[in-house]
N, C-alpha and C positions, 0 to 999 in steps of 0.2 A: 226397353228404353222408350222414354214417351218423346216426343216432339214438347220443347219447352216453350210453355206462352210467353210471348214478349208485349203483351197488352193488359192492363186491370180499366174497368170503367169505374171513373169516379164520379158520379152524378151528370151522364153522359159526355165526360173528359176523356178519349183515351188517350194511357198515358203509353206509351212507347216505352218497353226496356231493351232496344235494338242501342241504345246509351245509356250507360248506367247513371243512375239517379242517385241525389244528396237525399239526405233528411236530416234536419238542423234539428238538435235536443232541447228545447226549453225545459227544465224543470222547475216546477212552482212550488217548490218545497225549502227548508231551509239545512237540511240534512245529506244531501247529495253526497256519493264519495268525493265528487270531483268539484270543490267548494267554487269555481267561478262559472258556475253552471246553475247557482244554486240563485232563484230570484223570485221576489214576493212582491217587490211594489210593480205597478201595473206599468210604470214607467220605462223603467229597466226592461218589464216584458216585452213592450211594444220598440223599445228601441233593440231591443236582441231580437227579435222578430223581424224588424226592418233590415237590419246589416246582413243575414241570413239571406232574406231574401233578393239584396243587390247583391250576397257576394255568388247568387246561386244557387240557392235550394231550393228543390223540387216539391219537397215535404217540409213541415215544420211539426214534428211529435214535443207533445206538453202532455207532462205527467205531475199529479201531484203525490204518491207514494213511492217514498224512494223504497227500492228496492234490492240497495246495500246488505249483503251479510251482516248481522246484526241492529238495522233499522228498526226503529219504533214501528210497531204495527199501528196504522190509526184507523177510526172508525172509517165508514164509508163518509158520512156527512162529512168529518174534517177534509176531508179529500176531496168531495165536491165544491165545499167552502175554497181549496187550493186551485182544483185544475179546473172548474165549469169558468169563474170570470176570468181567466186567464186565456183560454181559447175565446171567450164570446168576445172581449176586445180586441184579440186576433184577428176573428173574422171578420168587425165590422171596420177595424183597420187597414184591414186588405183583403176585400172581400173576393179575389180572384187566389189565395192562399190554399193552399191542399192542406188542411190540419189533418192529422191523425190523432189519438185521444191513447194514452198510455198508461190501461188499468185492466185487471184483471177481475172487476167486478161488471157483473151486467148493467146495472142501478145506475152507475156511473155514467159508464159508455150511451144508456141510452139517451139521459138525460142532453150529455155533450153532441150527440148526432142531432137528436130532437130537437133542442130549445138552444143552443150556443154555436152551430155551423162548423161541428168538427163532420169528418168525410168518411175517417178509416177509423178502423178499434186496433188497437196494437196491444196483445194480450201476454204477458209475460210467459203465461200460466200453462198457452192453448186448451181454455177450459177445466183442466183439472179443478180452480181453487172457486170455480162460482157454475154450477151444473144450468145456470140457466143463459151462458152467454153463448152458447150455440145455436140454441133455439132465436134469442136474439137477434143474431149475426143473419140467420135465416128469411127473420120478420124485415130485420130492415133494409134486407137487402144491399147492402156495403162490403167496401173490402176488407179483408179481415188477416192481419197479421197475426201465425200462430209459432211463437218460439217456443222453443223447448224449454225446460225448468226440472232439474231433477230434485222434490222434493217442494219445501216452502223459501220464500226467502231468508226465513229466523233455520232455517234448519238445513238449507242446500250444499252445503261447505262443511259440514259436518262428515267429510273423509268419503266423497264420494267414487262409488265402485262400478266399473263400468268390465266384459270383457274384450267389448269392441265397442268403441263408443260413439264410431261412424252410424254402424250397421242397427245397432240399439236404437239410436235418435230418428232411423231411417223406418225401424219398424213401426216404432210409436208413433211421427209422424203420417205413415201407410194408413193408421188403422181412424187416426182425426180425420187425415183428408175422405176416406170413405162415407164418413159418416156426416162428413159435413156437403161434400157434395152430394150425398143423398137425399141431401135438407135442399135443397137447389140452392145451396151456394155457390158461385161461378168465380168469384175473384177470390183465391186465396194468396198470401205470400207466407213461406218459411222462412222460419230463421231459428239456427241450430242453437241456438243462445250461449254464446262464449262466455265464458265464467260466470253459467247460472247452475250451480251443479256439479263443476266440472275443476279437475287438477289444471295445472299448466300445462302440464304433456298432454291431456286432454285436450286443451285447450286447440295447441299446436299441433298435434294429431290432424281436429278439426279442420283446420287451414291445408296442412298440408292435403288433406282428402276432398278440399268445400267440391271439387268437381262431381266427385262423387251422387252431390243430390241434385244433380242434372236428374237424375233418373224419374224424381217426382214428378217433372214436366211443368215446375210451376217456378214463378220468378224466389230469388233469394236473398235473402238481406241481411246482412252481415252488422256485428255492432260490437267493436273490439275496441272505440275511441277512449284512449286515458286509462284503461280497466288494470285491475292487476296486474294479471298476464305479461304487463309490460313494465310497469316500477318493477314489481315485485323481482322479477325477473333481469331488470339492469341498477334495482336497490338504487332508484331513485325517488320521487314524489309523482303523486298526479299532475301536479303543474307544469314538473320536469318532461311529460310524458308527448307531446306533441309528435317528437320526430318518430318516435316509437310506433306511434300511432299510423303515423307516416308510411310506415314499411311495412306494419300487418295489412294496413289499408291496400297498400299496393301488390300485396297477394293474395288476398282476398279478392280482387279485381283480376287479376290475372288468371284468377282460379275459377273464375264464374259468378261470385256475385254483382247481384242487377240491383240493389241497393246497401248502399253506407250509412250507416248511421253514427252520426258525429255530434261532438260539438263544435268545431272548428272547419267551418263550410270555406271557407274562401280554402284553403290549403286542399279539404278535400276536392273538390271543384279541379284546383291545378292537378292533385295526384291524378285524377278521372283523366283527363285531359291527356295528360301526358302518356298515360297508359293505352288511352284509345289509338294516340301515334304508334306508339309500340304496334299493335294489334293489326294496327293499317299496314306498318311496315311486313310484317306475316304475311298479311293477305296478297301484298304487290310479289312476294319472294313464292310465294307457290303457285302462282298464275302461270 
């Protein structure tokens, strides 16, 4: 069992995860599953940007590839046409904002650290789908979010087969963080990728076990907001899905993750909050 870091440096920022941390979803795309999520005029981005960050968020991740089971693949260019001017208005909007960049191409990512003031890479893929964003990650020295993905996103839900689907994500993960911290990468964060790959029982599995990847010693980020998992599962809409979101949220937090990834940051903000009372109340009862 490793001793878990509770620090990542983001352009000598550190960020503390002794408080679990928000990260508000911009997508700049027009295909999202989750259609009020889904924003393309720059206006809309910077005013979802704004609300985010009074109601609370620590992070703000802007993707331009939706990454939906069954999503249009598009080229690289169309994508940096999507998510480059949408963080570089970010940044200059609110130049104290932690962006992180949500693509699984190097080409991408680099450009958005380089030339638009995005901070972190948030890779769906961890490397699998672009062999050159490790070495990247390496070069520029950044944190680097590497979630699980079984398979592509045109092909991940295609009846995936796991025998332990903790201890599988645990080894695969094992074998990234080796190789990545052999590169002298120092800030990594996981994230088990909940419905990238994965059944609902998987899913839930996942939650029920998220303690489990204590054992990497590295912070963990959970992103369960609006997903299947939870219409699908109370046969209702994504729209419908808020309170749903609510309650995985709040086991996931209970369970050990050090960041949420939402779209609805004021609600998660409260659920954080109120959890950490929880937590507090443990701590006063075993003393």
């Amino acid at each position: 069992m490793f001793r878990k870091s509770r620090y990542i440096n983001v352009e000598g920022r550190l960020i503390d995860f002794r408080t679990p941390r928000i990260m508000g979803v911009i997508n700049a795309t027009p295909d999202s599953f989750y259609s009020g999520s889904c924003l393309t005029d720059e206006k809309e981005i910077l005013e979802t940007a704004r609300k985010m960050l009074s109601d609370g968020a620590d992070f703000i991740d802007v993707g331009g590839y939706s990454s939906r089971p069954g999503a249009e693949n598009i080229t690289a260019e169309e994508e940096k046409k999507r998510v480059l001017p949408a963080i570089k208005v970010i940044s200059e909007s609110f130049p104290d904002a932690i962006i992180s960049v949500d693509t699984f191409r190097a080409e991408v990512a680099y450009e958005a650290i380089i030339s638009c003031g995005a901070h972190i890479i948030n890779d769906i893929s961890g490397g699998e789908l672009d062999e050159e964003m490790f070495p990247l990650v390496a070069k520029l020295n950044v944190p680097y979010i590497m979630m699980h993905m079984k398979g592509t996103p045109a092909s991940m839900q295609n009846n995936p087969v796991y025998e332990d689907v903790v201890a599988e994500i645990l080894m695969w993960m094992g074998e990234k963080i080796v190789t990545l911290q052999s590169a002298g990468v120092k800030d990594i964060i996981i994230d088990p990728g909940i419905g990238f790959g994965k059944t609902a029982e998987h899913n839930f599995e996942i939650l029920r076990r998220l303690s489990e990847f204590s054992i990497t010693g590295l912070p963990l980020l959970v992103g369960v907001s609006r997903k299947s998992v939870i219409w699908k599962t109370l046969g209702i809409t994504p729209d419908e899905s808020l309170n749903g979101t609510t309650v995985l949220n709040t086991i996931a937090l209970l369970n050990g993750a050090d960041i949420i990834r939402v779209h609805d940051v004021k609600e998660a903000v409260q659920t954080r909050d109120l959890v950490l009372r929880i937590k507090e109340e443990e701590k006063i009862l075993l003393l």
